[in-house]
Backbone bond lengths (Angstrom), bond angles and torsions (degrees), N, CA, C in turn:
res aa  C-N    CA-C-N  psi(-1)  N-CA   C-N-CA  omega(-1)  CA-C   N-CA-C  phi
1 X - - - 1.465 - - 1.533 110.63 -
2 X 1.364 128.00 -39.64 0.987 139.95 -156.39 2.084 95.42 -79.42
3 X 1.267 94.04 -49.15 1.442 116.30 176.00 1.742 101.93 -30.73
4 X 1.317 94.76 -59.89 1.760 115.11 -152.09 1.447 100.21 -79.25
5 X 1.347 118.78 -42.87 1.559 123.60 166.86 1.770 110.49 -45.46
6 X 1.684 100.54 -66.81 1.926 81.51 -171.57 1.756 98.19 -58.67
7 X 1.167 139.68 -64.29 1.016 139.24 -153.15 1.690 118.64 -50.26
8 X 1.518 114.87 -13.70 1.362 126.90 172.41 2.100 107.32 -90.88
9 X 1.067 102.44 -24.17 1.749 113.49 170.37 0.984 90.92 -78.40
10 X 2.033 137.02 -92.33 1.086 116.59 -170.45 1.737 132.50 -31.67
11 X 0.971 103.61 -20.26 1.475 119.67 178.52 1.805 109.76 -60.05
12 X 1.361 88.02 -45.81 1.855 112.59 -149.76 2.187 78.20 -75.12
13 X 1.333 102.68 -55.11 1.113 116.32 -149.11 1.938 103.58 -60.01
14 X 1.709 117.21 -29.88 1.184 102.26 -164.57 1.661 80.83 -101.43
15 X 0.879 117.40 -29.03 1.828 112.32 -178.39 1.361 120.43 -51.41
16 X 1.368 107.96 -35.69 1.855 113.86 171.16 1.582 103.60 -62.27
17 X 1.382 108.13 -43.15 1.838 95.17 -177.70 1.323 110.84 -86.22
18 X 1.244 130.66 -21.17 1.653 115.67 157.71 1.476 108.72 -63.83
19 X 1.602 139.73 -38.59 1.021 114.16 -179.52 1.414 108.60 -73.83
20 X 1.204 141.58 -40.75 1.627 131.19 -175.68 1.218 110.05 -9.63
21 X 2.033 83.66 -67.29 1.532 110.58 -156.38 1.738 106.96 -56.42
22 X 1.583 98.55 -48.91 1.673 104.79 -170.21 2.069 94.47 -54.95
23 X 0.891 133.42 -31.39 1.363 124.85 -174.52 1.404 108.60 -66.82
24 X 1.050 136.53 -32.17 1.257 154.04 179.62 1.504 105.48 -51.01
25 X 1.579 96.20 -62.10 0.894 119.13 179.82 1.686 130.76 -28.49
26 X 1.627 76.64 -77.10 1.490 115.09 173.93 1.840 105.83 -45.53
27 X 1.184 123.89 -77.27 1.073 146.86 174.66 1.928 86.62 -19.07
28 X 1.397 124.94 -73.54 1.512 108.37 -150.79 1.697 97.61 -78.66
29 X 1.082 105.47 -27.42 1.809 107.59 176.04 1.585 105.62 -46.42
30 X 1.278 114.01 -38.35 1.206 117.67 -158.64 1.287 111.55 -85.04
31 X 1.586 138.80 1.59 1.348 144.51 -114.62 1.329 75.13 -162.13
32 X 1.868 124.33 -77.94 1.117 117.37 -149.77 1.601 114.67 -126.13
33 X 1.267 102.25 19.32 2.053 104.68 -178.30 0.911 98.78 46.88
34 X 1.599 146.92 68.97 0.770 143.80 154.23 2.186 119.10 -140.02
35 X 1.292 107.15 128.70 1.545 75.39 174.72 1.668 121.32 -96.31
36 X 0.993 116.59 127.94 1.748 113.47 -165.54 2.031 101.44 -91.71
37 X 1.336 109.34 102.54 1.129 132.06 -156.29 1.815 98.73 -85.51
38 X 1.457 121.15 -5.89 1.359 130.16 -171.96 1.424 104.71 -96.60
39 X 1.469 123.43 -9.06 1.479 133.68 -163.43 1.546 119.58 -66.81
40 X 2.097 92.53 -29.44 1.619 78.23 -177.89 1.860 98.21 -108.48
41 X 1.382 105.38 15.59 1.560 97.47 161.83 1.293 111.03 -83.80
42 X 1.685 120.57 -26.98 1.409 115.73 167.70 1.706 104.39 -49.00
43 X 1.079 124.05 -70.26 1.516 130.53 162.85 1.504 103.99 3.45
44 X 1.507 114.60 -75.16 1.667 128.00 -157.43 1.510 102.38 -71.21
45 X 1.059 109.35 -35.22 1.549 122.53 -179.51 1.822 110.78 -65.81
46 X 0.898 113.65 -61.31 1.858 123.15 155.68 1.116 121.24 -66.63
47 X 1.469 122.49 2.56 1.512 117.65 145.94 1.573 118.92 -98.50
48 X 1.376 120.20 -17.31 1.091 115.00 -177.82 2.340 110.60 -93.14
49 X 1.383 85.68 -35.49 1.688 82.13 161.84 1.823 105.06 -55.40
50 X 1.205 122.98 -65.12 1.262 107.23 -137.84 2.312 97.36 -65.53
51 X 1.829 98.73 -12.65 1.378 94.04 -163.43 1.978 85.10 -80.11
52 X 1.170 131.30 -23.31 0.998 125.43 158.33 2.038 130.12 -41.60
53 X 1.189 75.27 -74.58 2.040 83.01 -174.52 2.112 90.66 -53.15
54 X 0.918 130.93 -59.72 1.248 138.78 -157.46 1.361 114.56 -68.19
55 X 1.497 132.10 -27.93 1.739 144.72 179.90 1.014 112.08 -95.17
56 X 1.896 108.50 -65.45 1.256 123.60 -170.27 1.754 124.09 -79.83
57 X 1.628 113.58 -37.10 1.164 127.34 147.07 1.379 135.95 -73.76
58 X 1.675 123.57 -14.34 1.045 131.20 171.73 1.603 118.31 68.53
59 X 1.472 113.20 23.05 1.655 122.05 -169.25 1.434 92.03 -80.93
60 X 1.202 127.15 174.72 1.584 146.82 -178.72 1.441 100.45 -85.18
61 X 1.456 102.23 114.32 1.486 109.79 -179.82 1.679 121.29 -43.12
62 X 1.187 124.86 -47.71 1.163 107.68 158.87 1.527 135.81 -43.21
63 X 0.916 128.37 -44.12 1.399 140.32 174.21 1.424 110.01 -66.14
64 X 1.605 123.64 -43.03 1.223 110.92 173.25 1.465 110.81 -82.94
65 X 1.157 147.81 5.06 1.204 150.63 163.37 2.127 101.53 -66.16
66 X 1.233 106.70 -55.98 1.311 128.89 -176.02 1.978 99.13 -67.42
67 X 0.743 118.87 -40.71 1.315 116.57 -174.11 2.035 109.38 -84.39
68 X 1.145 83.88 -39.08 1.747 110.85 162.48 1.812 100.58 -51.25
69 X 0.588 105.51 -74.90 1.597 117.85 -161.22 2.118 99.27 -78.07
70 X 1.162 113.05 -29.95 1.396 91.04 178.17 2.241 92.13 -95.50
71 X 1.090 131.47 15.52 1.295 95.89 175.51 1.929 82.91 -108.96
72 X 1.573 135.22 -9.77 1.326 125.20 160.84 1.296 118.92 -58.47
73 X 1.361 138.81 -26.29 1.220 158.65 170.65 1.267 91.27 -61.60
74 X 1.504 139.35 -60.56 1.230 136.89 -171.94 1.424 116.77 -58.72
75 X 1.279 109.87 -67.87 1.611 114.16 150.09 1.121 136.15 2.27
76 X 1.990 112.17 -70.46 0.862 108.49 166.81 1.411 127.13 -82.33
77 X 1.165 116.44 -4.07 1.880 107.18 167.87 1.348 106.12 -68.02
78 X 1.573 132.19 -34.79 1.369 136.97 -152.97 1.582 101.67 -70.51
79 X 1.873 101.88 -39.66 1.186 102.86 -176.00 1.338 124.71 -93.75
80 X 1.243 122.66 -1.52 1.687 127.93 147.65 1.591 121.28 -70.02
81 X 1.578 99.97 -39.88 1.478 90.22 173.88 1.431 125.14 -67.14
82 X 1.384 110.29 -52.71 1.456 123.73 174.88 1.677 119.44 -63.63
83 X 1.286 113.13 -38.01 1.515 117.25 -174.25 1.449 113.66 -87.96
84 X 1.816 109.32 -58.88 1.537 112.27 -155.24 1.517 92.79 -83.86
85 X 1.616 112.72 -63.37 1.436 102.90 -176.62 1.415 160.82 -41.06
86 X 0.983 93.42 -22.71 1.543 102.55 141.57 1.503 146.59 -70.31
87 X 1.263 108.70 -19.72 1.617 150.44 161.51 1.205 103.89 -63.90
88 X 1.136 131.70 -46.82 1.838 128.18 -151.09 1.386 120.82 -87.76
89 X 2.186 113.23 35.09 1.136 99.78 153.38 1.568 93.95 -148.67
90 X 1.870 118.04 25.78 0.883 131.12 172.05 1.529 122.50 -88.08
91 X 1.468 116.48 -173.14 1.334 107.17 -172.74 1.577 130.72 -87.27
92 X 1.606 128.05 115.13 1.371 132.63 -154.78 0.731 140.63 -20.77
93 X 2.112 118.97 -15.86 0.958 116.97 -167.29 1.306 88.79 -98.47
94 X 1.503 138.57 -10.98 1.565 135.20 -155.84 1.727 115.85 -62.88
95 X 1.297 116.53 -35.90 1.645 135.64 -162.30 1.245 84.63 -95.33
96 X 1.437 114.96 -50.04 2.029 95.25 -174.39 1.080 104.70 -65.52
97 X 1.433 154.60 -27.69 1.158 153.42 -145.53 1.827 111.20 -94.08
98 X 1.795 84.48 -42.06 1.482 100.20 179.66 1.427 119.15 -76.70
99 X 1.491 116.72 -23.93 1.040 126.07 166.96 1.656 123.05 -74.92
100 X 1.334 130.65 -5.61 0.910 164.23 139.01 1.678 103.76 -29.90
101 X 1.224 105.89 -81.49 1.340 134.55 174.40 1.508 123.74 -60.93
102 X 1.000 129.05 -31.83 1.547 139.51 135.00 1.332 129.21 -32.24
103 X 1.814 101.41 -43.35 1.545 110.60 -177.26 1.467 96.50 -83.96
104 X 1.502 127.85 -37.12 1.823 93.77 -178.78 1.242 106.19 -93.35
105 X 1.395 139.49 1.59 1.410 123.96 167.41 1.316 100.65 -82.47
106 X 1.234 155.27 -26.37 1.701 135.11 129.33 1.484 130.83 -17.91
107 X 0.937 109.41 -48.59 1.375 120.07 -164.14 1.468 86.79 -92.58
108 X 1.318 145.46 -48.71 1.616 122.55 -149.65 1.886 79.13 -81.96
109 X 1.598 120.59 -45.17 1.424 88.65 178.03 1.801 153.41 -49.09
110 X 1.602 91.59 -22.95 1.121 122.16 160.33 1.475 135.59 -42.81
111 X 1.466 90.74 -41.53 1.240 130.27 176.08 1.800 118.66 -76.42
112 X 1.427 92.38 -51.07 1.486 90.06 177.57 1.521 111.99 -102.63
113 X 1.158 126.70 41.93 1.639 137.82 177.91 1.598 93.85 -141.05
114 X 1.159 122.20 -63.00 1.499 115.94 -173.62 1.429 116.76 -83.34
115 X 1.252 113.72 -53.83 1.720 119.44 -179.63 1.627 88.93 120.32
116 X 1.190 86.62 -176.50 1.708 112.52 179.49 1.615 123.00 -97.98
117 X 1.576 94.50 -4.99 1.567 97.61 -177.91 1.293 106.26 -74.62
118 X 1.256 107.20 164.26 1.824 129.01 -177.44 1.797 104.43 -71.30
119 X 0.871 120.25 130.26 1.597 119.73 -178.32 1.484 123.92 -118.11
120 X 1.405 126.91 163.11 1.674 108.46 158.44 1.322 117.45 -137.89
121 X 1.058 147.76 179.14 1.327 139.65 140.61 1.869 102.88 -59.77
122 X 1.012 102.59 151.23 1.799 121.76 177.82 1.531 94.39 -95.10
123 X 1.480 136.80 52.97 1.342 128.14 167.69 1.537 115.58 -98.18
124 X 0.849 125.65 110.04 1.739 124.42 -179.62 1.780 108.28 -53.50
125 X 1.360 105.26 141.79 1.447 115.76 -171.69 1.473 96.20 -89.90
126 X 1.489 93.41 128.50 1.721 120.60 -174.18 1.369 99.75 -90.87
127 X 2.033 120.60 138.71 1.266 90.57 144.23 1.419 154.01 -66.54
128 X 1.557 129.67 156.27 1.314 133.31 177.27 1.748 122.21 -80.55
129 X 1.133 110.71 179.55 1.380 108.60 166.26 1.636 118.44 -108.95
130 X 1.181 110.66 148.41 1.348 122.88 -166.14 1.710 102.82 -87.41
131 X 1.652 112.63 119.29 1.789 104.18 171.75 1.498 103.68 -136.40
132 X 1.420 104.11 105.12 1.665 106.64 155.30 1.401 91.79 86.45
133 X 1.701 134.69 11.35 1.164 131.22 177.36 1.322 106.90 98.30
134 X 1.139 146.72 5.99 1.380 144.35 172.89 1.620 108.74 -115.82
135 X 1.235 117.97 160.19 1.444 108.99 -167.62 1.433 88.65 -108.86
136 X 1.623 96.39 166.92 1.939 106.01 167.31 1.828 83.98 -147.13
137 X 1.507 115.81 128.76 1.174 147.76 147.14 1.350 105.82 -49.66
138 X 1.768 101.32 136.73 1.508 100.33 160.16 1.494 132.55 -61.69
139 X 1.379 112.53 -32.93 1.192 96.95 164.17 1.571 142.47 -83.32
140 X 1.491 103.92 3.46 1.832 116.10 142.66 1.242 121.82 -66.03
141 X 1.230 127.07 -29.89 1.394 144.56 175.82 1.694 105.51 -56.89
142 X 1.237 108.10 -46.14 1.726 125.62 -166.94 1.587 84.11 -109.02
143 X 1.046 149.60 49.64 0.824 149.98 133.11 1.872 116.78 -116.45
144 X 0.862 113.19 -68.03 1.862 105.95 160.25 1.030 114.98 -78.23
145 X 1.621 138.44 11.07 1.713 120.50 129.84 1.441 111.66 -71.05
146 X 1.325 138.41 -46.63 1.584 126.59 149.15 1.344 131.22 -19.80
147 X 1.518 124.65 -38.30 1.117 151.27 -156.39 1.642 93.23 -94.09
148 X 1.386 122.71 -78.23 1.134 115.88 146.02 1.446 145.62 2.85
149 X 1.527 98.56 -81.39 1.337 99.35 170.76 1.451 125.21 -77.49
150 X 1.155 110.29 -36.50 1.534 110.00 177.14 1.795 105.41 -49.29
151 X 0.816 118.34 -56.50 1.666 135.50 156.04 1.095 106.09 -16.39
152 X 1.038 125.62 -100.12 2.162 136.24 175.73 1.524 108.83 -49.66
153 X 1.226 123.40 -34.86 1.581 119.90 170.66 2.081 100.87 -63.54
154 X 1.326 104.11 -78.05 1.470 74.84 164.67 1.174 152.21 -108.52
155 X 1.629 121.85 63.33 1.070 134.07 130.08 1.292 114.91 -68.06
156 X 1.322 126.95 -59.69 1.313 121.32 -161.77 1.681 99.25 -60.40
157 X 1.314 108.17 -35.48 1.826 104.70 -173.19 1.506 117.92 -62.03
158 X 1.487 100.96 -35.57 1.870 98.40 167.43 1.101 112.38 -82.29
159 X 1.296 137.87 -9.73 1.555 116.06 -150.86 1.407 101.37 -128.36
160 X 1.580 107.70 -24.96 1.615 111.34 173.43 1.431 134.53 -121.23
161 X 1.281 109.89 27.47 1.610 133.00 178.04 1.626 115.68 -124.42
162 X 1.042 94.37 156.67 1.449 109.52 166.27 1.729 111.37 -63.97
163 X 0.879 117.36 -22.84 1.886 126.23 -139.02 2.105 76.29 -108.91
164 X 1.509 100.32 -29.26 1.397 92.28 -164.61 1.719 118.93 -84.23
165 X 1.451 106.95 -29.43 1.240 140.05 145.64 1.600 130.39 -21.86
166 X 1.478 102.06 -52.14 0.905 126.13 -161.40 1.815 115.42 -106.85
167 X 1.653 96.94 -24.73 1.690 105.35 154.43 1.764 111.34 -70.38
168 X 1.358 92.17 -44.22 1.699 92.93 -171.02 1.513 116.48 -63.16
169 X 1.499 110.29 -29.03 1.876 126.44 176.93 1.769 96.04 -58.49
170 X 1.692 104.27 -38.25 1.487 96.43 -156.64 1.402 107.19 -81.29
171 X 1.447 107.24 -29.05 1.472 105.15 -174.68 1.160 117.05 -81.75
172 X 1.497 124.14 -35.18 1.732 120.65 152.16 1.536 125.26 -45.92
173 X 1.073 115.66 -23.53 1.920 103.29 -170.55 1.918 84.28 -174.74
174 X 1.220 143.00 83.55 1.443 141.93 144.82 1.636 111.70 -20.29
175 X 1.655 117.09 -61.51 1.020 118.93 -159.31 1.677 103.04 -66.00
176 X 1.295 105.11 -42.87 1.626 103.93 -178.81 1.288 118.47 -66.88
177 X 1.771 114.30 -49.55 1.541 97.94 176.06 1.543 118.40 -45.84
178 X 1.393 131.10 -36.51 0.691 140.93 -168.98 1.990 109.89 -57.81
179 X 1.017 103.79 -43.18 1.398 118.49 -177.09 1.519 98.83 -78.55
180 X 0.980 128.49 -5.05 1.574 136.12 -146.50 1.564 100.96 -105.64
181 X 1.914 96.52 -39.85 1.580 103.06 -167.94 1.446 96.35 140.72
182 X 1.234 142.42 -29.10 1.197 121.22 -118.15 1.636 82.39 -118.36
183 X 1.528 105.09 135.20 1.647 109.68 174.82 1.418 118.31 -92.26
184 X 1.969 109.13 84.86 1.293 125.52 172.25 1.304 122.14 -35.20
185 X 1.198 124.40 -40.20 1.594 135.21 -169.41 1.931 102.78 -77.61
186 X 1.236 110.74 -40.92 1.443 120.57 175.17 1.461 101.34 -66.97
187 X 1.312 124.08 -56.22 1.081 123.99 -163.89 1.717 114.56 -75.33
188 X 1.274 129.52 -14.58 1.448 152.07 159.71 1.620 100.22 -62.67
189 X 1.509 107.84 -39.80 1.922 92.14 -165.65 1.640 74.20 -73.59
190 X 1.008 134.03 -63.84 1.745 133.87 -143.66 1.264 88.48 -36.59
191 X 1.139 121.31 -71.03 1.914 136.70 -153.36 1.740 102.93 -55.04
192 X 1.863 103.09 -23.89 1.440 100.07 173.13 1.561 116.14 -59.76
193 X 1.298 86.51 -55.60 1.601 112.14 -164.55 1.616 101.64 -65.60
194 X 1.223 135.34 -54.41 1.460 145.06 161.47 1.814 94.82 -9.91
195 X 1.640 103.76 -75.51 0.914 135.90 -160.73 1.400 110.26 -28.14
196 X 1.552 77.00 -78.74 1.970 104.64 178.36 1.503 118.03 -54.53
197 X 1.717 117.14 -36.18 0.878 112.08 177.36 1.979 122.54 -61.83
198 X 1.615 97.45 -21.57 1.247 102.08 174.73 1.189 104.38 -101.88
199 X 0.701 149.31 105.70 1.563 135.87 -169.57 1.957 86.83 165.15
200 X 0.932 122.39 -53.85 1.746 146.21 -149.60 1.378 83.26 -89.14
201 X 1.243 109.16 -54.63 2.149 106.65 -171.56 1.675 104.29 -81.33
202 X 1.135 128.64 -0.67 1.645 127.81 146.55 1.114 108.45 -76.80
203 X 1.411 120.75 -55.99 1.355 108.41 -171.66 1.585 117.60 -39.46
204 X 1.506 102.23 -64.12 1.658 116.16 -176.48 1.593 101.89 -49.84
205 X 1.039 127.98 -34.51 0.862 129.74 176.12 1.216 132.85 -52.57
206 X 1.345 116.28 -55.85 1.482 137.80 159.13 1.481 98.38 -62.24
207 X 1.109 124.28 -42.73 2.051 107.40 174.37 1.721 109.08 -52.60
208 X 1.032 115.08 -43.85 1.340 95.66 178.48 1.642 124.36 -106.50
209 X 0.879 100.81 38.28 1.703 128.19 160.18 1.572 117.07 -103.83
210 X 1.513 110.92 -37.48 1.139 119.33 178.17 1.256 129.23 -147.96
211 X 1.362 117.59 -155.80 1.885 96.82 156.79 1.667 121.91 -128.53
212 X 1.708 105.15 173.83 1.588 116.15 -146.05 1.687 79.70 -96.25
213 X 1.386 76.62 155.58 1.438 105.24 -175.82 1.429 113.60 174.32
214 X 1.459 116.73 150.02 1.765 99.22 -159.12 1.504 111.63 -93.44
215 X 1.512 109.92 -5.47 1.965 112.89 171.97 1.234 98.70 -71.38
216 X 1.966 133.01 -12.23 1.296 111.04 158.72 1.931 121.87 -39.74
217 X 0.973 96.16 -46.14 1.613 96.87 -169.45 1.285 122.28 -40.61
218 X 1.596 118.03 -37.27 1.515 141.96 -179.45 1.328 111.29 -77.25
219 X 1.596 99.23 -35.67 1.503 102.21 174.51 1.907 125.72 -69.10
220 X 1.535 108.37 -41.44 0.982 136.53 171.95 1.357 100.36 -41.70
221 X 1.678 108.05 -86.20 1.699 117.55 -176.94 1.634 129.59 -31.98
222 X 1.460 103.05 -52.06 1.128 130.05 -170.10 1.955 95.94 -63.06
223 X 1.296 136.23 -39.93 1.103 146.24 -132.41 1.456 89.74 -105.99
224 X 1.373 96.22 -53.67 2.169 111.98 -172.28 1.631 87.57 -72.51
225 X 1.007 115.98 -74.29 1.398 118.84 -177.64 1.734 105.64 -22.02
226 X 1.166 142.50 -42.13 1.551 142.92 -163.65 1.543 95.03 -111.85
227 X 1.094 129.79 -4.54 1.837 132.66 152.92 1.311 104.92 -84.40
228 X 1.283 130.20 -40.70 1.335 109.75 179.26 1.704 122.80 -96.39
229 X 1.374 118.51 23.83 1.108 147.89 179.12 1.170 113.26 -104.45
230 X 1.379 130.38 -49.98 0.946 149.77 163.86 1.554 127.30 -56.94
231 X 1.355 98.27 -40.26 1.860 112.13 175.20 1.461 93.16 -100.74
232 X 1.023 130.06 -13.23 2.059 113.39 176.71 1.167 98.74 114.61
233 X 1.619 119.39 140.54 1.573 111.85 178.37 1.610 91.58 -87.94
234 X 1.372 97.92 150.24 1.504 122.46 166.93 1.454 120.22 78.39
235 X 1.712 101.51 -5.61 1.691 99.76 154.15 1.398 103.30 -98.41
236 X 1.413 110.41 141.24 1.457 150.12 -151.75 1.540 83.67 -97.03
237 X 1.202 135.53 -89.57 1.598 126.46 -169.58 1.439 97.70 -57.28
238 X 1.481 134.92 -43.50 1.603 107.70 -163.68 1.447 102.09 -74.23
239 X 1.076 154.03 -17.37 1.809 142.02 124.65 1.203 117.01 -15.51
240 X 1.335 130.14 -43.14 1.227 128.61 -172.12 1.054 107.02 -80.05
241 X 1.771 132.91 -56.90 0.739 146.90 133.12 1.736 124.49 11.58
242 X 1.254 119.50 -105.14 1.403 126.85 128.00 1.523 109.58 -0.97
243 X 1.128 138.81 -57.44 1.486 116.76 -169.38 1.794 115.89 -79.89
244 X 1.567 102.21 -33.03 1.584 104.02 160.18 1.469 136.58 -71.25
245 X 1.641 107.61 -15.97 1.454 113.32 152.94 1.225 117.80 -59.51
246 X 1.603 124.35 -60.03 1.185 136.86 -178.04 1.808 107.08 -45.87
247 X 0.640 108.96 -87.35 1.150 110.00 161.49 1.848 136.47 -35.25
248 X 1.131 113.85 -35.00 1.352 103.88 136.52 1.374 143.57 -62.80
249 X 1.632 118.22 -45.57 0.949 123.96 142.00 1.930 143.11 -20.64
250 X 1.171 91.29 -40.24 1.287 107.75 -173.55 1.325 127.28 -81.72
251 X 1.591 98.84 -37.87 1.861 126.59 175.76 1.733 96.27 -85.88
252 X 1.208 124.77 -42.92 1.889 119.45 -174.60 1.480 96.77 -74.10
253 X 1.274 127.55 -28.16 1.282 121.41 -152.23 2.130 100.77 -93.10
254 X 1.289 106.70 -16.14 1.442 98.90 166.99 1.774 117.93 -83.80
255 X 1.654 109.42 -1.66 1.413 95.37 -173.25 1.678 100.79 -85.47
256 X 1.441 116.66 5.26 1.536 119.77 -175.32 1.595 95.00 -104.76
257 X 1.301 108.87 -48.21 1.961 105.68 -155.15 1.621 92.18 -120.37
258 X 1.112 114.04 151.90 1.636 125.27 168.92 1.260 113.47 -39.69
259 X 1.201 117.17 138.32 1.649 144.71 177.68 1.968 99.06 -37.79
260 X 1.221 99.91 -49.70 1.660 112.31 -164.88 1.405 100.67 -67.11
261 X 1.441 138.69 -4.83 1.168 116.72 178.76 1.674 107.34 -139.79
262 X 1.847 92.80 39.30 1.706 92.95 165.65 0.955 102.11 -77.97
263 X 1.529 166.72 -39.12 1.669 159.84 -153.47 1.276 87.19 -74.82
264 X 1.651 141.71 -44.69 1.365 113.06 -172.80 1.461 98.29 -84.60
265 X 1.154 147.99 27.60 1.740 128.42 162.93 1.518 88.54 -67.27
266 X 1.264 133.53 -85.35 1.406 157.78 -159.21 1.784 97.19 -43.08
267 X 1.134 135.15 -1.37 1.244 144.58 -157.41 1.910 104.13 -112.01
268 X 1.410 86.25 -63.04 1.540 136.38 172.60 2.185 102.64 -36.11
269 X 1.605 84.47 -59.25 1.208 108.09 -158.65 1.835 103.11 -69.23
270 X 1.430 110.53 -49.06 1.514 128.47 171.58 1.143 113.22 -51.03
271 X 1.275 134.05 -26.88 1.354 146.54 -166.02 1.871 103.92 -100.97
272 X 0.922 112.51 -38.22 1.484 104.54 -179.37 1.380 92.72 -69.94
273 X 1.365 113.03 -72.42 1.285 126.07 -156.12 2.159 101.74 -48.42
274 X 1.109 118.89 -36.69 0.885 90.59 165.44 1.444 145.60 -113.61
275 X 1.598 96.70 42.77 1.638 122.26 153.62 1.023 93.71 -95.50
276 X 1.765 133.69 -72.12 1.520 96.82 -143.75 1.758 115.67 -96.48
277 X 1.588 115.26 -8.23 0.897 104.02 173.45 1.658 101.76 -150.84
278 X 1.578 103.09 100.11 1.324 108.94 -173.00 1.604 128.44 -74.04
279 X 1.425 121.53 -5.25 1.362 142.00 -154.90 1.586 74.93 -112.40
280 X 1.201 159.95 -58.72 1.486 161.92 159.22 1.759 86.85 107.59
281 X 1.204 84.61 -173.58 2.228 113.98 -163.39 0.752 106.72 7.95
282 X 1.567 96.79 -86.94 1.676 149.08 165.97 1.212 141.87 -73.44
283 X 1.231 126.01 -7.44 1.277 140.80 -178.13 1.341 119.56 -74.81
284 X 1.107 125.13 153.73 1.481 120.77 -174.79 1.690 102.63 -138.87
285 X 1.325 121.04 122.77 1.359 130.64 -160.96 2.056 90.17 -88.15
286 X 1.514 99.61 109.01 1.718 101.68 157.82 1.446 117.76 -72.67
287 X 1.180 102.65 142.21 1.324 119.14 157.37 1.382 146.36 -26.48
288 X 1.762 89.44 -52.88 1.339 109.61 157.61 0.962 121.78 -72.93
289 X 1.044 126.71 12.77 1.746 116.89 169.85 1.708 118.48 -144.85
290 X 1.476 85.59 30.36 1.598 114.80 165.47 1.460 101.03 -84.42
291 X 1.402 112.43 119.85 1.715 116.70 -178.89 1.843 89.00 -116.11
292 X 1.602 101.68 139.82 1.056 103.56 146.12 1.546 146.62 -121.49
């Protein structure tokens, strides 16, 4: 029992940061049919600033988390402006392709700013709280309060703003909001920046769960990428969704098969789902993007 308890937390605990990321996700899919495959190198990239400002600069981990995450925010505008935007009345495969290409010019930078060595944050291990005989760490704790809040922060942002309104106009019909009033192109950087900004607070996140290293990035994508497959592209909760399966999946699925081949559950899982049901959970397959 005790077994099955941590292994359902660990579950909870890596599934909140695959869903972040899968929201991220979701969010620009939903904006631009496109999947932006550089999203969870934004991730690796906002984990390695904040292990920067905080080790190497010695700033107060909070603050470099915050400084972490608003210069990933930057990031990702640089790389919509410069990469996708110009792309976004070209042919479909062009932005996936380029985004492609984004993710290893991330990663080799990664590479040549950080190195290849294994890294950590310098945070001393807090005690946890004890449930049902299994432990949970404080920093699992601050990890599904993240999960949490990121959650209720945007809900309230789609459902009770103007700004939220006006993503949802864009992601239903672009051409109309547009006719409507609504400045699509403004509202695309937001969904960048949204994005990245969540995307950057997984990362950190995953730094202190584990350690930095820049094949995180591949790992990240690849992981969100089969959460938001799983929950439907371009629904925003079935990503979320999707990222706590995945992640359950992954922690139940070593008490059957060896530890060494939990990364392929989540592999495993992408692959069914998109034989037998490629639109996933929640997703709903348009019309328009029925090719024959």
């Amino acid at each position: 029992m005790d077994v099955l308890v941590q292994l359902l937390i660990n579950g909870l605990v890596a599934g909140s940061i695959y869903g972040i990321v899968a929201v991220g996700y979701s969010m620009v899919y939903s904006i631009l049919r496109f999947v932006n495959f550089a999203h969870g190198y934004v991730a690796m990239i906002g984990m390695y600033l904040a292990y920067t400002f905080s080790v190497r600069m010695g700033m107060n981990f909070f603050l470099s988390a915050v400084s972490a995450i608003l210069l990933s925010c930057l990031l990702g505008w640089s790389v919509e402006r410069a990469a996708y935007r110009p792309l976004r009345r070209s042919f479909y495969l062009a932005p996936l392709i380029t985004s492609i290409g984004v993710s290893f010019l991330l990663e080799a930078i990664a590479l040549l700013v950080w190195g290849a060595d294994i890294r950590s944050y310098d945070i001393p291990v807090r005690e946890g709280l004890e449930v049902l005989g299994a432990r949970i760490t404080m920093v699992q704790i601050w990890i599904i309060a993240a999960l949490l809040l990121s959650l209720m922060v945007l809900m309230w942002l789609l459902n009770r703003t103007i700004l939220g309104v006006a993503i949802r106009a864009t992601a239903d019909d672009q051409d109309m909001a547009r006719m409507l009033g609504v400045d699509a192109d403004s509202i695309i950087v937001v969904v960048f920046l949204l994005g990245s900004a969540m995307a950057a607070v997984a990362g950190i996140l995953l730094g202190l769960e584990t350690n930095l290293q820049p094949t995180m990035g591949l790992v990240v994508t690849v992981k969100a990428f089969a959460a938001v497959i799983l929950g439907g592209l371009g629904n925003i909760y079935g990503g979320l969704i999707g990222g706590l399966l995945i992640g359950f999946a992954e922690n139940l699925g070593i008490w059957f098969i060896p530890a060494v081949w939990k990364d392929a559950i989540a592999y495993a899982i992408l692959l069914v789902i998109l034989l037998v049901k490629p639109s996933g959970l929640f997703g709903q397959r348009r019309e328009s993007e029925v090719k024959l």
